[in-house]
KEMARVO-447006 format. One record per residue (C-alpha): residue in three letters; y, z, x. Coordinates in steps of 0.5 Angstrom, whole numbers, plus 500, padded with zeros to 3 digits. Example, Ala and Ser with C-alpha at 12.3 -4.5 7.8 and 13.67 -1.06 7.14 Angstrom:
ALA491516525SER498514527
***
This chain:
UNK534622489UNK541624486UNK544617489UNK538613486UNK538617480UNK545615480UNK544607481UNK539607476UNK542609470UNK541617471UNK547621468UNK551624475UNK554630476UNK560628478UNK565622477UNK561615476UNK562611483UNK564604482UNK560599484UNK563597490UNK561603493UNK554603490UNK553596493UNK557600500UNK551606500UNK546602498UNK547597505UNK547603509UNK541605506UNK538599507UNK540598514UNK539605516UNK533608513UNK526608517UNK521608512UNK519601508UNK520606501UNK526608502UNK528599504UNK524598499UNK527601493UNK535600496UNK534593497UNK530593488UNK537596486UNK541591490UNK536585486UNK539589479UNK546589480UNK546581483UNK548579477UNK554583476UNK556584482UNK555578485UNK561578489UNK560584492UNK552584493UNK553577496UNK559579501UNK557586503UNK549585502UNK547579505UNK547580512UNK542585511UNK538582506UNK537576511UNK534582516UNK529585512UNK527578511UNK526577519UNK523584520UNK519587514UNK515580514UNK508584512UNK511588506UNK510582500UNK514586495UNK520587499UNK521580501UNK521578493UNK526584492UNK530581499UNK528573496UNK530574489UNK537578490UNK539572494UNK537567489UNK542571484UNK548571489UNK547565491UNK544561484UNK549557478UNK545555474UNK548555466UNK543561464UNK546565469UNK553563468UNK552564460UNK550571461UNK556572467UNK560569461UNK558574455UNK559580460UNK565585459UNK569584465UNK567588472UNK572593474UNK572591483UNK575596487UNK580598482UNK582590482UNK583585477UNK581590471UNK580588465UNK584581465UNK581576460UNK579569463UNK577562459UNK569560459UNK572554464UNK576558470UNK569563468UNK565557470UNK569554476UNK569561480UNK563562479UNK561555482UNK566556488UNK562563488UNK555559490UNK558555495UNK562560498UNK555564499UNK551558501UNK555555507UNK555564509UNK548563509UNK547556512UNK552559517UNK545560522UNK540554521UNK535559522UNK535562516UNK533555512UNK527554517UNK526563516UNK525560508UNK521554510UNK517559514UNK516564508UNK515558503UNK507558507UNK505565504UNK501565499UNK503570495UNK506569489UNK512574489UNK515571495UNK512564495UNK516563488UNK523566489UNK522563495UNK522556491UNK528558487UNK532561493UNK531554497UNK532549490UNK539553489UNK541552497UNK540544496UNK544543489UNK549547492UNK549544500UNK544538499UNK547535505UNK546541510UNK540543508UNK537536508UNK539535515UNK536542516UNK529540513UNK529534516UNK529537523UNK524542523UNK517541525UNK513539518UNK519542514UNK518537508UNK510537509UNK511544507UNK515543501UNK509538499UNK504543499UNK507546493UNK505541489UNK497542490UNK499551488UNK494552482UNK499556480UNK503551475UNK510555475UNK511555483UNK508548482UNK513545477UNK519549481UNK516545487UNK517538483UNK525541482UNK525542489UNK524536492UNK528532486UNK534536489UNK531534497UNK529526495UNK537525492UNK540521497UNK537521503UNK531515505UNK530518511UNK527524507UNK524520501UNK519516506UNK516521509UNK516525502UNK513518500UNK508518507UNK506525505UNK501522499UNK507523494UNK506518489UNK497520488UNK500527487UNK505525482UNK500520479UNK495525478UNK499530475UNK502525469UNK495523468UNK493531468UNK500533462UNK498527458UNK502521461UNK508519456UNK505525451UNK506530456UNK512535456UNK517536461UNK513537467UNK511529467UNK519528466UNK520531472UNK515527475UNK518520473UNK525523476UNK522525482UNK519518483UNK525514481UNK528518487UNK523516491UNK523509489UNK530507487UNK534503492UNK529504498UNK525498500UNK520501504UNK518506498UNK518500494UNK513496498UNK508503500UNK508503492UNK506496491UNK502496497UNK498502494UNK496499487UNK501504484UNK504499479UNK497498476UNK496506475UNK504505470UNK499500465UNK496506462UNK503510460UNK504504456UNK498503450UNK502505444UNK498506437UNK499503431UNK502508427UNK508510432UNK511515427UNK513521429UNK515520436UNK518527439UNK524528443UNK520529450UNK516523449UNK522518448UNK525521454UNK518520458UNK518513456UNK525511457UNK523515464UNK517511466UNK521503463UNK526505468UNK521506473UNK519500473UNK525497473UNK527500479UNK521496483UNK523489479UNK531491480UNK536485481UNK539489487UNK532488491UNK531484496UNK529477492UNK521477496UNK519484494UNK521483487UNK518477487UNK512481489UNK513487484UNK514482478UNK507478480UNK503484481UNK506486474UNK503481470UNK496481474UNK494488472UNK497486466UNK503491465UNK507485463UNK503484456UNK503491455UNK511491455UNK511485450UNK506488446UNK512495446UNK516490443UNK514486438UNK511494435UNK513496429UNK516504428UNK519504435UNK525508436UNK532504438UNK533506445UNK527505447UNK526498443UNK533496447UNK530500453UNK523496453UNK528489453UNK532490458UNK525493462UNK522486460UNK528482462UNK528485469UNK520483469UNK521476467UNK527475471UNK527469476UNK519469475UNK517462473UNK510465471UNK513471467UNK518466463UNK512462462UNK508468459UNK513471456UNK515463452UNK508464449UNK509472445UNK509471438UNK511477434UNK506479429UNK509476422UNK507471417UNK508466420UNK508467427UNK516466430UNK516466438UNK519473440UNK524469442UNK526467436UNK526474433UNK531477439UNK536471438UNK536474430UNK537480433UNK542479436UNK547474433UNK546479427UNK552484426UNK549490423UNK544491429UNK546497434UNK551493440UNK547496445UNK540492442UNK545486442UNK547487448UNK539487451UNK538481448UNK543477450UNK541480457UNK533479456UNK536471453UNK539470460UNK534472465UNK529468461UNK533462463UNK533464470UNK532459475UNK527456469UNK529450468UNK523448464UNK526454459UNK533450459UNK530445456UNK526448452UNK532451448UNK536445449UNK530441446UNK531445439UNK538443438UNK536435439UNK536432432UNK528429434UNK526436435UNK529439429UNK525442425UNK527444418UNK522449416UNK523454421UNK529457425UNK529456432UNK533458437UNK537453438UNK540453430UNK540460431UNK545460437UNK549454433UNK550459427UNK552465432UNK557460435UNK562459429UNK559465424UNK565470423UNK562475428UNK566475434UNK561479438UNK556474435UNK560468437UNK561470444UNK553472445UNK552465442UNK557462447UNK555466452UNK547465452UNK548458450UNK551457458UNK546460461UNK541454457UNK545449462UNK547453468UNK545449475UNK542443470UNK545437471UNK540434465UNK541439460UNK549438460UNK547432459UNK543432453UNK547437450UNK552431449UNK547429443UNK548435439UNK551433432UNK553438428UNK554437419UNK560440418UNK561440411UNK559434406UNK561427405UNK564428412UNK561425419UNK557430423UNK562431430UNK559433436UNK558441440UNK563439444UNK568437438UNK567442435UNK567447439UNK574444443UNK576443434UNK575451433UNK579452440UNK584448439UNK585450431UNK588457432UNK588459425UNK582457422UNK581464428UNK585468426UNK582467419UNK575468421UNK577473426UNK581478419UNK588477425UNK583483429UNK587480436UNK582483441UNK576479435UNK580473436UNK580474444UNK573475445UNK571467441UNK576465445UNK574467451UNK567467450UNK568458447UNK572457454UNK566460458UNK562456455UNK566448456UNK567450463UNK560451465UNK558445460UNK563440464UNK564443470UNK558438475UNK558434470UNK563428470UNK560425464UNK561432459UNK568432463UNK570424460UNK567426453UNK572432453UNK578428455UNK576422451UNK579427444UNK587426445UNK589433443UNK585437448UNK589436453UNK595436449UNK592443447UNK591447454UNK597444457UNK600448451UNK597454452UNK598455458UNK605453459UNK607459453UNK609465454UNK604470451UNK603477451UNK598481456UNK592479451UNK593472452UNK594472460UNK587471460UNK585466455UNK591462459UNK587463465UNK581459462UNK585454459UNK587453466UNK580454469UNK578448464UNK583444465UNK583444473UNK576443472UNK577436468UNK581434475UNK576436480UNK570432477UNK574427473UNK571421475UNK577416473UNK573413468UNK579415463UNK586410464UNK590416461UNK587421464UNK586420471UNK586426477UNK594423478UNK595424471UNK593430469UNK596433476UNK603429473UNK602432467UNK600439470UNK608439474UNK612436469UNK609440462UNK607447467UNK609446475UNK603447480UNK605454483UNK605457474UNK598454474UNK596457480UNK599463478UNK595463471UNK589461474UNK589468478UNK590471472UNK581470471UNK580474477UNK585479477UNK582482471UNK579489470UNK573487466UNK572481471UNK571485477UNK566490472UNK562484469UNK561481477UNK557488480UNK551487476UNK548481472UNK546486466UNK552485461UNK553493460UNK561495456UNK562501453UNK565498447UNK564490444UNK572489445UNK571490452UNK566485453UNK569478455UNK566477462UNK559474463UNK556475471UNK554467472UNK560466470UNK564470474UNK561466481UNK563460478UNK570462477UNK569465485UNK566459486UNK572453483UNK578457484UNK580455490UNK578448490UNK582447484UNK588450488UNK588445493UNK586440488UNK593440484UNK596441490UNK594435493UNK599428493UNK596421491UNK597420499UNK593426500UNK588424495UNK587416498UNK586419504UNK580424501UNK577418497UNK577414504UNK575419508UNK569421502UNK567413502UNK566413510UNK562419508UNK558416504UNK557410508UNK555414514UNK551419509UNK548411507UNK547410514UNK544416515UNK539416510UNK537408512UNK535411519UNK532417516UNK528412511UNK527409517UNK524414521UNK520417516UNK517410515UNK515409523UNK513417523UNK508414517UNK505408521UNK506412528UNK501417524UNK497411521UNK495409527UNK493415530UNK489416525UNK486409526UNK486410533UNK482417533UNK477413529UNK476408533UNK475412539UNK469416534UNK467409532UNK467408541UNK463414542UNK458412537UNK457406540UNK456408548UNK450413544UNK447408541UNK447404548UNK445409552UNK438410547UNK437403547UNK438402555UNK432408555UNK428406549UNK428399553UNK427402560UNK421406557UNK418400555UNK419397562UNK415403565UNK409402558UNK409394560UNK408396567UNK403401567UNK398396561UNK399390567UNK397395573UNK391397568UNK390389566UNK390387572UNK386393575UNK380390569UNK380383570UNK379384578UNK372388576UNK369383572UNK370378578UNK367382582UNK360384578UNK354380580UNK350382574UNK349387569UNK344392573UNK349392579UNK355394574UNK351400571UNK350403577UNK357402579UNK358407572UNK354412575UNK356413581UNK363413579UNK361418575UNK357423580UNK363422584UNK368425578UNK362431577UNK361432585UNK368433585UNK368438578UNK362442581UNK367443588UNK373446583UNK367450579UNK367453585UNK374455588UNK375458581UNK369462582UNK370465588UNK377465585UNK375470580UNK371474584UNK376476588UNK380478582UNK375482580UNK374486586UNK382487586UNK381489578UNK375494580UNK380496586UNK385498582UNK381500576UNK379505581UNK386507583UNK388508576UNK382513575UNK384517580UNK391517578UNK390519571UNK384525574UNK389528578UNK395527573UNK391530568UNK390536573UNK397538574UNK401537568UNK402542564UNK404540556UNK400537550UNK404531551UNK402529559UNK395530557UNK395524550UNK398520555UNK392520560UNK387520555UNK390514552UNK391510559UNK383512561UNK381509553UNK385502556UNK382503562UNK375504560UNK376498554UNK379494560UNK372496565UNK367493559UNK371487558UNK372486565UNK364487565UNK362481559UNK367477564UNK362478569UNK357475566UNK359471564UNK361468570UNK354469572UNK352464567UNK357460568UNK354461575UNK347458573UNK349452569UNK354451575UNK347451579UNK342447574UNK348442574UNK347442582UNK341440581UNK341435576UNK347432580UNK342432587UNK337428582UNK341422579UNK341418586UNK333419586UNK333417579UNK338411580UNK333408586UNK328408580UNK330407573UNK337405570UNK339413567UNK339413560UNK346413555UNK342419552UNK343423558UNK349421561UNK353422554UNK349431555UNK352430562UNK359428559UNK358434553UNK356440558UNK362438563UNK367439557UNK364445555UNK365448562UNK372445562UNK373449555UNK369455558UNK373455566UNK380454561UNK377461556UNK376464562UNK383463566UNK387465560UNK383472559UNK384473567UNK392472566UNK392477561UNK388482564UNK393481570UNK399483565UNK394490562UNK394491569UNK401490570UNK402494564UNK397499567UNK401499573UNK407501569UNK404507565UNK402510572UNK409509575UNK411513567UNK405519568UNK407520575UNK415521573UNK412526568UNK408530571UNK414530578UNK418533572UNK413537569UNK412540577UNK419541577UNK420545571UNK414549573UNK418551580UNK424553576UNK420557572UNK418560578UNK424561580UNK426564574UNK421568573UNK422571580UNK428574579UNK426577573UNK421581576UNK426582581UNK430585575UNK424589572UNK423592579UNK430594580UNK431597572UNK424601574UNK427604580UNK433606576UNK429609571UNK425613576UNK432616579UNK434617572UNK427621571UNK428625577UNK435627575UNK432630569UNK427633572UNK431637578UNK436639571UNK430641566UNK428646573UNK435648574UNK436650566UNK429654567UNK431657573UNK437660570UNK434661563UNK429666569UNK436669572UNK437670564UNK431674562UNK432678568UNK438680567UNK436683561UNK438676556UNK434675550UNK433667550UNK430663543UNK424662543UNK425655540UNK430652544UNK424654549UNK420651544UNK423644544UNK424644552UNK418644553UNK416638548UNK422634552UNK419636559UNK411633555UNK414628552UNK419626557UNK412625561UNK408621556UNK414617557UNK413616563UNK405614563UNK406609556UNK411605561UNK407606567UNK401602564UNK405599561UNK407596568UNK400595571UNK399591564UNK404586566UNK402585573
***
């Protein structure tokens, strides 16, 4: 007790050990003692020194905390002490660093005492201390799967420290540690399930916990994603407040952004699950946006880049495609415009929702075509268009808010040739408006004010109004500008070649600032060169003014310092431009031409050397990474990123354009007319083709239709050959009938005689009646003897099913089936006679029938009783017909009848079945009874020959002089009476149950 009295801050009573000794003790008594206490309390002192000696808690003590880990699993409380020492070792977070910093230097096994070391080398050692006792502990891989496994335990003074231990392993060795995870069974679905902790400090830990897991590794970040990461994180944003939230919904979005940033899988599961719909809510924004905190800008800026991150250029062109229209279909995109024609809006988050909005409308035609119709909230409305172009050519706003603007400019004329002319169309003098400012006087004005950002800005987006477009180029030629009054207005292209070529005008307007004077420069040369570049027309109107050829040669000959090599540079890019797309139109200025001038003023190799002098710049292999123009300081903005790809795309063919002689040049325009030619050629026999594909369609068209016509038409036939061989087989019949007719008017001989002939043919036809009346009797009466028969056999079945079977359920079927029968039995009677009475009449027609010849000889028979005659034997038609019909159907009853017996006696074999088995079981149980019997009566007799013994010795007793209690005689007696009253209860018990 005096050692931990010692440690823990008792008053020793001799000389004070160091620390490294306490920390030597301490890991003895830990790996020696055998009490869990004794464990306990040294691993405690160990956790409170961690801190300041963490060097020697982690070099002595590790191996041994690693243990306790491993072996006192069911003691929660030392595994916290054993988690939280480690975490202290192995941690380098800034507060642990601040106070290691603040501390009075240590004393360490009498070295390097007392010597003062800057907060910088302070904090470096502490770092390479973290690492050095991180790649200790991931020495074995097992013991990151042994904190895995600790990390299921619900207990809070493992699960925490447990968190922490594991986020501090992944800063300091992420790769390793990942690599661990990723091979051990549900190690990251373990990590997930700390996200559903009620507990919020384990649960907010758990988000720092995967951002350090998800850095950097897709293979983890899918299944982070698959593990339903985004519901969850989705669902706590929501539950903190979602952009009002505090530093939780922070560490969501970073987690999310790992998650989604540059992996196309995620990105598609994202879109696939209606995430993006769920992002429309984090942007409604109020009216009054006054007072906006610290921590709701950066959720807001967090959430903006978010969304970024789904519709980046560096995606594949499909899924952001997809991305940008499921954005503008849930409405986010509006949203967004909304944030940005708001009022109150902090700047970074103004300049982040443009770059946000430039990225959603970027190559997206129906987004651009949205995004042309905002208008801001002003009186008049001016097109949100037209308020970002003020913003940006207006040199007191921030540069990064320009820059945005720029960049929003540039991919609203993205692939959006519809925009282009739009912007173009405002700087056409039909179009111009003097009552309102539209964006092209509004780049006009930026492009020759004195701000030279604004000048560059202005030259740049005014490119992009023509890049890739052949029609705008053109129509561009028509702008006329008003230089100054009582002069004639010049063209764009004059004027911009006039300010380029006039060197002093820029240096005045520049303030003689070298690197304000460049970037005008600059920014006009990339202008030109988009402008005429495809364009021989623009190409001719720039060589049409005398001193501009003049003044490139100029430029580029001279010997300028590194600032000027650029501009020189672009002046050559120029100027080979105006060779390659030169149409000859211009006698001075031929291809020929110019490449003479260009040997004799500057030499080929000299062009070709200044022409590399774009590329090899450092700012030209910055602005070509990324299309967003991003520079740290407006000095250093001078590359635009499509520009960068036409300068790689006209380098080397300008190259080999100077170099080529006028021989070389015959043979290329040779060569280019047979390619024409065979192109002519080519393209009359693909017009050819196209137009015999077209006729070879036509006609099959027209063939199938014939060929429909066709099988209509043989229809059509074969009805009318069958109407016509149908009426055929009518004219037949009708002339048999005829012919039949007029052979018996011949052969009457008088009224009487044809009379008589009726009769008999129709005492002929009621013989002949009376004869099937006949059959159909006796039919009948054989069918109802068969009836009776089985009416009979059912009755029997149904009595002797209805004797054996055992259950409710039998017996409701029997009784139901004897209801059919004897419904069946006094149907089949009123059937009986009925056919008596049919009997009757058969025989009064009988009779009737023997007296027609009788009467025949006498008198002629009267119409009256012939036509009786006629109706009694419809009516015994009618009747036989009834009669047929109902036999039928008693057949099928009988039929049915049939069927339900076959179901009975089914029933009742299952039911004689079940009575067996009964049997059988109940056999055994008396059989069981009969043994347990048997064996109570051993038992009895048992007791018996014990309770005779214990009497008998109690009499040996009495007579050996013993005095016995009289109780105990007492109770044996009422054991023995009630032992026996047992006995009798059980046996009538017995003749009960037989």
């Amino acid at each position: 007790m005096n050692f931990f009295r010692g440690v823990m801050g008792g008053q020793p009573a001799g000389p004070q050990p160091t620390g490294a000794e306490t920390i030597h003790k301490l890991c003895d008594r830990v790996a020696s003692s055998t009490l869990l206490e004794d464990r306990r309390d040294a691993v405690r002192a160990l956790k409170s020194l961690s801190k300041k000696y963490r060097l020697e808690v982690g070099t002595q003590a590790m191996d041994h905390l690693v243990h306790i880990l491993q072996t006192d699993r069911s003691d929660s409380e030392i595994l916290g002490y054993a988690l939280d020492t480690l975490y202290n070792i192995i941690c380098n977070d800034e507060e642990e660093e601040q106070d290691m910093a603040a501390a009075p230097p240590i004393p360490v096994s009498g070295k390097h005492k007392n010597v003062p070391v800057s907060d910088e080398n302070a904090q470096k050692q502490e770092e390479d201390l973290g690492v050095l006792f991180t790649d200790k502990f991931l020495g074995d891989s097992e013991n990151v799967t042994l904190l895995l496994t600790l990390l299921e335990e619900f207990d809070f003074h493992v699960r925490w420290p447990g968190v922490k231990l594991l986020t501090a392993l992944l800063k300091n060795q992420c790769n390793q540690v990942q690599g661990v995870i990723l091979v051990s069974p549900m190690g990251v679905s373990r990590l997930m399930d700390l996200l559903a902790d009620s507990r919020e400090v384990i649960r907010n830990d758990g988000l720092l916990l995967l951002q350090q897991l998800t850095k950097g590794n897709a293979a983890i970040q899918k299944i982070v994603a698959f593990e339903n990461a985004f519901e969850r994180l989705l669902d706590i944003i929501t539950e903190e407040g979602s952009s009002d939230g505090g530093i939780v919904v922070e560490d969501c979005l970073l987690l999310l952004v790992n998650l989604l940033k540059n992996n196309s899988s995620n990105q598609n599961f994202f879109k696939e699950g209606s995430y993006i719909q769920r992002m429309k809510p984090w942007f409604e924004v109020g009216d009054d946006n006054s007072g906006w905190s610290a921590q709701k800008v950066t959720n807001l800026h967090l959430m903006l880049q978010l969304v970024r991150v789904m519709v980046s250029p560096v995606n594949s062109p499909g899924a952001t495609s997809s991305c940008q229209k499921s954005m503008y279909q849930c409405g986010l995109l509006q949203q967004l415009c909304t944030i940005l024609m708001a009022t109150g809006v902090p700047a970074d988050i103004l300049t982040e929702t443009i770059n946000t909005v430039s990225e959603v409308i970027r190559g997206s035609q129906i987004n651009q075509d949205y995004f042309a119709s905002v208008n801001a909230p002003s009186n008049p409305p001016r097109p949100a268009i037209v308020v970002l172009l003020m913003s940006m050519v207006n040199e007191r706003q921030p540069f990064v808010l320009r820059c945005a603007v720029l960049y929003c400019f540039q991919c609203f004329l993205y692939k959006n040739q519809k925009g282009q002319g739009e912007i173009v169309a405002t700087l056409l003098p039909s179009t111009i408006d003097a009552n309102s400012i539209s964006a092209g006087q509004l780049l006009c004005g930026g492009l020759f004010s004195a701000d030279s950002l604004s000048n560059w800005c202005a030259a740049v987006a005014l490119a992009h109004a023509l890049q890739d477009n052949l029609t705008q180029k053109e129509q561009l030629l028509r702008v006329q500008l008003a230089t100054s009054l009582g002069k004639p207005p010049v063209s764009l292209l004059q004027q911009c070649t006039n300010i380029l070529s006039q060197g002093d005008k820029i240096n005045r307007r520049a303030k003689s600032e070298k690197g304000s004077k460049v970037q005008t420069r600059v920014g006009l040369l990339m202008l030109l060169c988009t402008w005429i570049s495809n364009c021989p027309i623009a190409v001719t109107h720039f060589l049409h003014n005398q001193e501009n050829v003049p003044f490139l040669t100029g430029q580029i000959s001279e010997n300028l310092g590194e600032d000027e090599r650029l501009v020189q540079g672009l002046c050559a890019l120029l100027l080979g431009i105006c060779i390659y797309y030169n149409d000859n139109s211009l006698e001075n200025y031929t291809k020929e031409k110019l490449k003479q001038l260009i040997e004799k003023r500057i030499g080929k190799e000299n062009f070709v050397e200044k022409l590399g002098f774009v590329t090899k710049h450092e700012l030209y292999s910055r602005a070509a990474q990324k299309p967003q123009p991003v520079f740290p300081s407006p000095e250093q903005m001078l590359f635009d990123h499509e520009f960068t790809k036409l300068v790689k795309e006209l380098e080397g063919v300008i190259t080999k354009a100077v170099h080529k002689t006028s021989e070389e040049e015959k043979k290329e325009e040779e060569v280019k007319k047979t390619l024409e030619q065979h192109d002519s050629i080519v393209i009359q026999y693909k017009d050819l083709i196209r137009d015999q594909d077209t006729q070879i369609q036509e006609l099959r068209e027209q063939v199938s239709t014939l060929s429909l016509n066709s099988e209509q038409m043989q229809n059509q036939i074969t009805q009318q050959q069958s109407q016509i061989q149908q009426h055929k087989d009518q004219y037949n019949i009708l002339k048999l009938k005829l012919g039949k007719d007029s052979q018996g008017l011949s052969s009457s001989q008088g009224e009487g005689a044809h009379v008589n002939g009726l009769h008999s043919e129709e005492l002929s036809q009621l013989r002949e009646e009376v004869e099937e009346l006949r059959r159909q009797h006796t039919l009948q009466h054989t069918q109802l003897s068969d009836k009776d028969s089985l009416i009979n056999t059912l009755r029997c079945g149904a009595a002797a099913a209805a004797q054996t079977a055992e259950g409710g359920a039998g017996g409701s079927d029997n009784t139901e089936l004897l209801g059919e029968v004897e419904s069946l039995r006094s149907r089949v009677q009123a059937q009986c006679a009925e056919i008596s009475q049919l009997q009757t009449e058969r025989l009064e027609l009988i009779r009737r029938a023997e007296a027609v010849p009788l009467s025949q000889s006498s008198a002629p028979v009267s119409s009256s009783e012939s036509s009786a005659d006629t109706v009694t034997v419809s009516e015994l038609e009618s009747r036989l017909a009834a009669q047929t019909t109902e036999a039928e159907r008693l057949k099928e009853e009988c039929r049915g009848l049939r069927e339900g017996h076959a179901g009975l006696e089914q029933q009742l074999a299952s039911a004689q079945s079940t009575v067996a088995i009964e049997q059988t079981e109940k056999t055994k149980l008396q059989q069981e009874v009969q043994e347990s019997k048997k064996e109570q009566d051993d038992l009895l007799m048992l007791l018996a020959d014990q309770d005779q013994k214990i009497l008998n010795l109690k009499q040996r007793l009495r007579d050996l002089g013993e005095t016995i209690d009289e109780d105990e005689d007492e109770l044996d007696a009422r054991d023995q009476f009630g032992e026996d009253d047992e006995e009798e209860e059980e046996e009538e018990d017995e003749e009960n149950n037989d």
